[in-house]
C-alpha positions, 0 to 999 in steps of 0.5 A: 931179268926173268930166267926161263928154263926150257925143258928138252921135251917142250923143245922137241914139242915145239920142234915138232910142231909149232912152226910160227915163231909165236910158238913160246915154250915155257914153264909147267902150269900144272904137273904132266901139261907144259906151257906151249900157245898155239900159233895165232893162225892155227888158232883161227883155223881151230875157230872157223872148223868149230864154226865159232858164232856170236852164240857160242861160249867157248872154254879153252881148257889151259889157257896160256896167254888167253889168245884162243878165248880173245880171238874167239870173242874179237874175231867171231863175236863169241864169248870166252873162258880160259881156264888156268892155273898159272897167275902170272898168264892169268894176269896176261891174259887178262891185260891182253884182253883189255887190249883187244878190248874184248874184256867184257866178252872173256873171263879167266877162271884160275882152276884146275880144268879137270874140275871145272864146269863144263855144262855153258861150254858150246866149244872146248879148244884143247893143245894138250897131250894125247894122255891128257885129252883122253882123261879129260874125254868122259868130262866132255861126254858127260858135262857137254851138251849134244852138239856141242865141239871139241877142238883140239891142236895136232893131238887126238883122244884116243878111242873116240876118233874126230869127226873132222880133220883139218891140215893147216900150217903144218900141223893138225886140227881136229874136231868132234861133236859131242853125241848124244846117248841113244843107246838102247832099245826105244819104241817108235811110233810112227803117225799119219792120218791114215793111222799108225805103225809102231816099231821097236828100234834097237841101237848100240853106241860107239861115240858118234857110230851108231848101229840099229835093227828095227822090228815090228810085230811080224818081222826084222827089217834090214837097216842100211844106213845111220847117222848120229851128229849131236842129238841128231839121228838118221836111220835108213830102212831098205828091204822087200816085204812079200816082194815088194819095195819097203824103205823108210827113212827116219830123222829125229833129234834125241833127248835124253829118254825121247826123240822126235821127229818125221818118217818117210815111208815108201812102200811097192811101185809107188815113186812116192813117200808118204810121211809120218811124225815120229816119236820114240820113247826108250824102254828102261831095261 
């Protein structure tokens, strides 16, 4: 019979955390990462806060025994990757996929998951340790496409806070949506039949918090509120030119150097808005 050795750090982990009796402690799969699964109900509860559909593609980043990827190709029709160094589990994880009969929905890539593509990922399942989910923080900015998730058991990453935190079964779940980049300056053009406005809006970036001033020609507007949730921008103007009541509400989906998308603006004693397509263009610096 196999001996396994159990390391007091993993002991204290699993202590700490994983109250479910599916909770196995184990071997290292790869230096600083110690084998521990996800309890299957905790697992469940970090797909339905990722919202996991039938389009997504969902990588879970050491992979164990292959649960996370399975469960998300059985229970919510996804597809799935486990990426993992350790054959033996790879060898599991693939026999437990042909059990669940989901082997034609999952595969099982035996490789370093700093090095591994993450361009097809629409979610990332992470139980890894705070450091290690950090390191891996520019990948996911840089590889995953705004809009896409990350979804972590009990640890955080850093800097860069969730946008969503569940409490289940005595333990955490985090979630982030992956911002895209709009920092910088862009010209926006605004458009209707009557004619045109154009603005030069300015924004700075910490992750999914955004901040903006918008000018025109003749002046700075007071921006009062914004909103950035994948590619999908929100910014509210609310200020009194020459005394008179002027909001305006823009709402665009970014990509790359373009956004795009429809503007309200409200102007004086008028209850009503009036709309205008809206398109910007970032100025290269």
């Amino acid at each position: 019979m196999k001996k396994r050795i159990f390391p007091v750090f993993t002991i204290f982990i699993c202590s700490l955390v994983l109250i479910s009796c599916d909770s196995i402690p184990g071997k290292k799969t790869i230096p600083d990462v110690v084998f521990a699964t996800t309890p299957h109900k905790v697992v469940r509860e970090m797909l339905k806060l990722a919202e996991v559909n039938k389009d997504d593609v969902v990588y879970d980043l050491g992979s164990g025994d292959g649960r996370i990827v399975i469960a998300a190709a059985r229970d919510f029709g996804g597809r799935g990757v486990g990426v993992e160094l350790d054959k033996e589990l790879i060898a599991e994880s693939i026999k437990n996929a042909k059990e669940a009969g989901v082997a034609e929905m999952v595969k099982f890539l035996e490789e370093d998951f700093f090095a591994v593509d993450l361009r097809e990922a629409t979610v990332v399942a992470l139980y890894l340790l705070p450091e290690m989910n950090v390191r891996l923080m520019p990948k996911f900015l840089k590889e995953m496409k705004p809009g896409s998730k990350v979804v972590s058991h009990m640890w955080e990453m850093g800097k860069w806070k969730p946008d969503m935190t569940l409490k289940a079964y005595g333990t955490t779940v985090y979630l982030w949506v992956v911002p895209a980049q709009v920092e910088g300056n862009w010209r926006v053009t605004l458009r209707n039949e009557k004619g045109l406005r154009e603005y030069t809006l300015a924004i700075k970036q910490d992750f999914q918090k955004i901040r903006a001033t918008l000018n025109d020609e003749k002046r700075r507007y007071s921006v009062e509120d914004t909103n950035l949730q994948g590619s999908d921008i929100a910014i509210k103007v609310s200020d009194a030119v020459r005394g008179r009541i002027y909001i305006i509400n823009m709402e665009a989906a970014a990509k790359k150097d373009t956004m795009e998308g429809t503007a309200f603006i409200r102007e004086g004693d008028t209850p009503f808005a009036e709309q205008y397509s809206m398109k910007g263009e970032r100025l290269m610096q």
